[in-house]
C-alpha positions as CSV (number, residue, x, y, z in Angstrom):
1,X,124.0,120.5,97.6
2,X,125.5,123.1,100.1
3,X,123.8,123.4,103.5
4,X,126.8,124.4,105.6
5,X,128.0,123.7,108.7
6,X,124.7,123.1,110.7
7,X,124.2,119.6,111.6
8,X,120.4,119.9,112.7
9,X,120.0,121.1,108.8
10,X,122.6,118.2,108.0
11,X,120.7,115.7,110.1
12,X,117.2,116.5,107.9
13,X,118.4,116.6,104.6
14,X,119.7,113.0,105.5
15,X,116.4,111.7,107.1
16,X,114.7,113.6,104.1
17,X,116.7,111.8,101.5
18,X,116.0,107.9,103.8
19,X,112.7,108.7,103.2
20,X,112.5,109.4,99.7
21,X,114.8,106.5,98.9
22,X,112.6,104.0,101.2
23,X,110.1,102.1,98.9
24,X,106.5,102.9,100.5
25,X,104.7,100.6,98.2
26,X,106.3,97.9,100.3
27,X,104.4,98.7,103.5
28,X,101.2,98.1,101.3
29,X,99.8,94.4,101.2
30,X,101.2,92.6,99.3
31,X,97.7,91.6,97.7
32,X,97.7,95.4,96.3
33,X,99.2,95.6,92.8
34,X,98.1,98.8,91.8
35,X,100.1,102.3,91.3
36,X,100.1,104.7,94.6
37,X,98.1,107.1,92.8
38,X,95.8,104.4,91.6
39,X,95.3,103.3,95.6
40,X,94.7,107.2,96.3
41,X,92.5,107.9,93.5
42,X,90.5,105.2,95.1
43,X,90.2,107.2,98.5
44,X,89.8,110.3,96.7
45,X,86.4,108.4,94.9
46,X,85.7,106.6,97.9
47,X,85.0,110.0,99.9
48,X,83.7,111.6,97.3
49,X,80.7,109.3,97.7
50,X,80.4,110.4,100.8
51,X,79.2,113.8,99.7
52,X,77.0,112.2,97.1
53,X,76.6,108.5,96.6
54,X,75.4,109.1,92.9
55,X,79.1,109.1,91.9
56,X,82.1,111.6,91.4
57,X,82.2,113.8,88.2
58,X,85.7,113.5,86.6
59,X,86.3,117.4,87.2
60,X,85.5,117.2,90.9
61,X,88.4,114.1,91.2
62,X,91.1,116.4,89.4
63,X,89.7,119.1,91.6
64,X,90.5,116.7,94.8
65,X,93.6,115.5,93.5
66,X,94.8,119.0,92.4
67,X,95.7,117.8,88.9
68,X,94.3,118.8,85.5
69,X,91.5,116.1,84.3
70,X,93.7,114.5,81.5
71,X,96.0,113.4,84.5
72,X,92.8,111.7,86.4
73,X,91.1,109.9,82.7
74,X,94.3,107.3,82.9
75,X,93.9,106.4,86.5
76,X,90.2,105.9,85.9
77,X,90.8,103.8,82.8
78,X,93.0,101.8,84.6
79,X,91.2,101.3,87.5
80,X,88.1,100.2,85.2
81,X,90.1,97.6,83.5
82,X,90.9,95.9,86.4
83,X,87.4,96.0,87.6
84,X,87.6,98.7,90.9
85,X,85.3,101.0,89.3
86,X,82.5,101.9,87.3
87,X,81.7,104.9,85.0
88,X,78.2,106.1,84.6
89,X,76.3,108.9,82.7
90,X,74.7,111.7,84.8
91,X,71.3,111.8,84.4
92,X,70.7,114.8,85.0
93,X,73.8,116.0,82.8
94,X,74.4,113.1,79.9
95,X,77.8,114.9,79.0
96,X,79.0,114.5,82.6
97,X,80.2,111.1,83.8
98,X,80.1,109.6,87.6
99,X,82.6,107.1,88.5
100,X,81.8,105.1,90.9
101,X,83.6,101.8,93.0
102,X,82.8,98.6,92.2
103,X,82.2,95.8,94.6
104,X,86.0,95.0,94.0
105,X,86.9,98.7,94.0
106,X,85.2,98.5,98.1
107,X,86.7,95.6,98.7
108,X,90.3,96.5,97.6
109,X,90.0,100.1,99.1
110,X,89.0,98.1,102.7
111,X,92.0,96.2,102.8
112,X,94.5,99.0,102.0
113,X,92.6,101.4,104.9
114,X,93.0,98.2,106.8
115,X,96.8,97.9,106.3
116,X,97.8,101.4,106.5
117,X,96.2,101.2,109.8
118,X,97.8,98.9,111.3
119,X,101.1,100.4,110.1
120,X,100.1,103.2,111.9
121,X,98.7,101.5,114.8
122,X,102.6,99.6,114.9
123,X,104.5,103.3,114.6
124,X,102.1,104.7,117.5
125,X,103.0,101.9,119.6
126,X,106.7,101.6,118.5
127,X,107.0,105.6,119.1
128,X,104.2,105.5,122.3
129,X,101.5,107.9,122.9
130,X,103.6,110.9,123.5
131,X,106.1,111.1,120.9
132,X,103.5,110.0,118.3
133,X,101.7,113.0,119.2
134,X,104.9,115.4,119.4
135,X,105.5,113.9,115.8
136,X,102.3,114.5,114.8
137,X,102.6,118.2,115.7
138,X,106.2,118.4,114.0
139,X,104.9,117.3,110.3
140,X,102.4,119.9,111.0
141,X,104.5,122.6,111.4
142,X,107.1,121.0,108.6
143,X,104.2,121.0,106.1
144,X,102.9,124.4,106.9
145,X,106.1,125.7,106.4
146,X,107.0,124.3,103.7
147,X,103.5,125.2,101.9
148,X,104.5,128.9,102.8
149,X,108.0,128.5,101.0
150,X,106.3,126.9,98.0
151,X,103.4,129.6,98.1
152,X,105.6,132.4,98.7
153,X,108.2,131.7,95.7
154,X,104.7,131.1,93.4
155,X,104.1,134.4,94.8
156,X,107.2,136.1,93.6
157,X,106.8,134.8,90.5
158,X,103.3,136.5,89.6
């Protein structure tokens, strides 16, 4: 790939690439065993309670996750079979099914919160107070432009 002669565009298509090749999954626990998007799907449940504790329907999790519902049915499966959560009829609606976390699912969902806190806690105090927020800041902006390039070529294309 061609980027020219600028080395602050050189510089973060290098740190770009780092990134993609560093294995996140390591910085997990090591006690966590399940896919990335099996760990977020669990968040994505997990504060979906929080807006009602009945359970999430399958259609508002793909509408969290931004992914069509055959993508999220897998995930759930999964996460059943190894015991995280539960899947329950609506009562109100018997064609509509609430997943829910198990006692396992909680408990496994506590522990990853808990790690990925304390990695950040470590990069706040490895970076201090003030470039941790200046970083902060810096995805931001990074994300929101990017968001407007994707956005604006969807744009073009409609």
């Amino acid at each position: 790939m061609f980027i020219g002669e600028n080395p602050q565009a050189h510089r973060l298509l290098k740190a770009f690439h780092r990134f993609r090749k560093l294995d996140m999954r390591q910085m997990m626990s090591p006690s966590v065993k399940y896919k990335p998007s099996e760990v977020r799907l669990l968040f994505v449940i997990a504060h979906g309670l929080e807006m009602d504790e009945r359970g999430v329907k399958v259609s508002e999790l793909s509408a969290m996750l931004e992914v069509a519902p055959p993508t999220v049915t897998p995930l759930i499966r999964s996460l059943e079979e190894h015991g995280l959560v539960l899947r329950r009829n609506d009562e109100e609606d018997r064609r509509a099914v609430r997943v829910l976390l198990s006692d396992q699912g909680r408990a496994v969902l506590h522990e990853t919160a808990k790690k990925r806190s304390e990695e950040l806690m470590g990069l706040v105090e490895y970076l201090g107070a003030e470039k941790s927020t200046q970083l902060s800041e810096l995805l931001e902006q990074v994300y929101t432009y990017m968001e407007i390039q994707v956005n604006g070529n969807q744009a073009d294309k409609d």
